[in-house]
C-alpha positions as CSV (number, residue, x, y, z in Angstrom):
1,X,138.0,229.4,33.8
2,X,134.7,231.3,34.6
3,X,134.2,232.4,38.0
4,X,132.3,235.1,39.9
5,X,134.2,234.5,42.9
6,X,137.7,233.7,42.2
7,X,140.5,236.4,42.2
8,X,143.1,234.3,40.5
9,X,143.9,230.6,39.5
10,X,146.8,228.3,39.7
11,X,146.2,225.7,37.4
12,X,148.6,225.4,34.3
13,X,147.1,227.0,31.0
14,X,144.2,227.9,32.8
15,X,143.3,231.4,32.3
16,X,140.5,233.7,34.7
17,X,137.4,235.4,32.9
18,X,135.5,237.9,35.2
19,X,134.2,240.6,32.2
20,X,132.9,240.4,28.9
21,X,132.0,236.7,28.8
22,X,131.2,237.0,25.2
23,X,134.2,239.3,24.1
24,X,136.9,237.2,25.8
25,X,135.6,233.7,24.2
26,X,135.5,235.5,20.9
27,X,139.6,236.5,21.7
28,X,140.0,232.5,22.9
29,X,138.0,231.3,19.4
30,X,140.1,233.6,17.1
31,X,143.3,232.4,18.2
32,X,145.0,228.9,16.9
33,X,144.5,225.6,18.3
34,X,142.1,223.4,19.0
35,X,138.4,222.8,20.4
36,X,137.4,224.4,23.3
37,X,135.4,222.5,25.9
38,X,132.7,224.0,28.3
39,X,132.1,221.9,31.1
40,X,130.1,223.1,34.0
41,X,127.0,223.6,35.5
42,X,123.8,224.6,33.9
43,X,123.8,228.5,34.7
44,X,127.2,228.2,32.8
45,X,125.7,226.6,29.8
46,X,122.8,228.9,29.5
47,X,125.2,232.0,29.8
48,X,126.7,230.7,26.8
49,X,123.8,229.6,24.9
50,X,122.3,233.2,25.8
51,X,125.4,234.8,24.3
52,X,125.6,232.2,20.8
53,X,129.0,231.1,22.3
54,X,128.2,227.4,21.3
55,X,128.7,225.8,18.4
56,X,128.2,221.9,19.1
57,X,126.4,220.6,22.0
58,X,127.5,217.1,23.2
59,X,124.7,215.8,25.7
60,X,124.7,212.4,27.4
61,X,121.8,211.2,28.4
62,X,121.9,209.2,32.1
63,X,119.4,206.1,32.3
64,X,118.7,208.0,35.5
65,X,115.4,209.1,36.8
66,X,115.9,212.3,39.6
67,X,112.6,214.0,41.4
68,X,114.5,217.2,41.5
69,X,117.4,218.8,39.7
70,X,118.3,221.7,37.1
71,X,116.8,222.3,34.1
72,X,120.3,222.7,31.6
73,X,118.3,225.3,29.8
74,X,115.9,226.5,31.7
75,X,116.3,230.5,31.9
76,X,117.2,230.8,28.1
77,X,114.6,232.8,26.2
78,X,116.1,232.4,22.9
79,X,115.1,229.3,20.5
80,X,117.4,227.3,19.4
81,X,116.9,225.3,16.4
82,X,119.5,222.3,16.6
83,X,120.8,219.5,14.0
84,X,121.1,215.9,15.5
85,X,125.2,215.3,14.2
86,X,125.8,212.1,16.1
87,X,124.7,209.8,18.5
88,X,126.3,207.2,20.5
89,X,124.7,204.7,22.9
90,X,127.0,203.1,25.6
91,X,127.7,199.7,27.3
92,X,126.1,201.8,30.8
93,X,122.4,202.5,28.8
94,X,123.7,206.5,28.3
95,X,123.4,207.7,25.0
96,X,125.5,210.1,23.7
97,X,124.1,213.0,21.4
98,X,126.2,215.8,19.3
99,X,124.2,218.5,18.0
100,X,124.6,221.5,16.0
101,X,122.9,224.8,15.4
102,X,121.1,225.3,12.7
C-alpha cells in the first residue's frame, strides 16, 4: 500500500511504502510470484507512469459522460508510446482495453 498519511496497516499481506516509490516496487518486481495490481486514484497512476513502474495498462472505458473529473494522466510530462494488446467490450457498453509500452 502507498500512503502519505498512514503510519502502519493491518491488512494481511499488505505491506506500507512511504520512501523510494520506485526503489521499493523494483524490490516487490524482483521477487517471485505473480502480477502486481495498481489500483487507485489518478495521482497514483501518474506517480507510476512518471517513474516507468508500469508495464500493462488495463483501462475500462465507462459509457459515462461526467462535466468534471480527473484527468488519469494529466501531470505526466513524459510520452508514452503504447501498444493496443487487447480489448474487451462488455454486456454494460464498457470496453475493456490492455495496453503495453512500446
Amino acid at each position: 500500500m502507498f500512503s502519505k498519511t498512514l503510519d502502519k496497516v493491518t491488512w494481511k499481506n499488505t505491506q506500507l511504502i512511504k520512501g523510494n516509490i520506485a526503489e521499493e516496487v523494483m524490490k516487490l518486481k524482483l521477487k517471485p510470484g505473480k502480477n502486481m495490481y495498481l489500483v487507485g486514484g489518478a495521482s497514483l497512476a501518474q506517480t507510476f507512469t512518471k517513474l516507468g513502474l508500469i508495464d500493462e495498462y488495463n483501462i475500462t472505458v465507462h459509457p459515462v459522460i461526467l462535466s468534471k473529473g480527473k484527468l488519469l494522466l494529466r501531470d505526466v510530462d513524459v510520452r508514452r508510446n503504447l501498444k493496443l494488446m487487447n480489448a474487451k467490450t462488455y454486456g454494460s457498453g464498457a470496453v475493456g482495453l490492455i495496453y503495453q509500452p512500446v
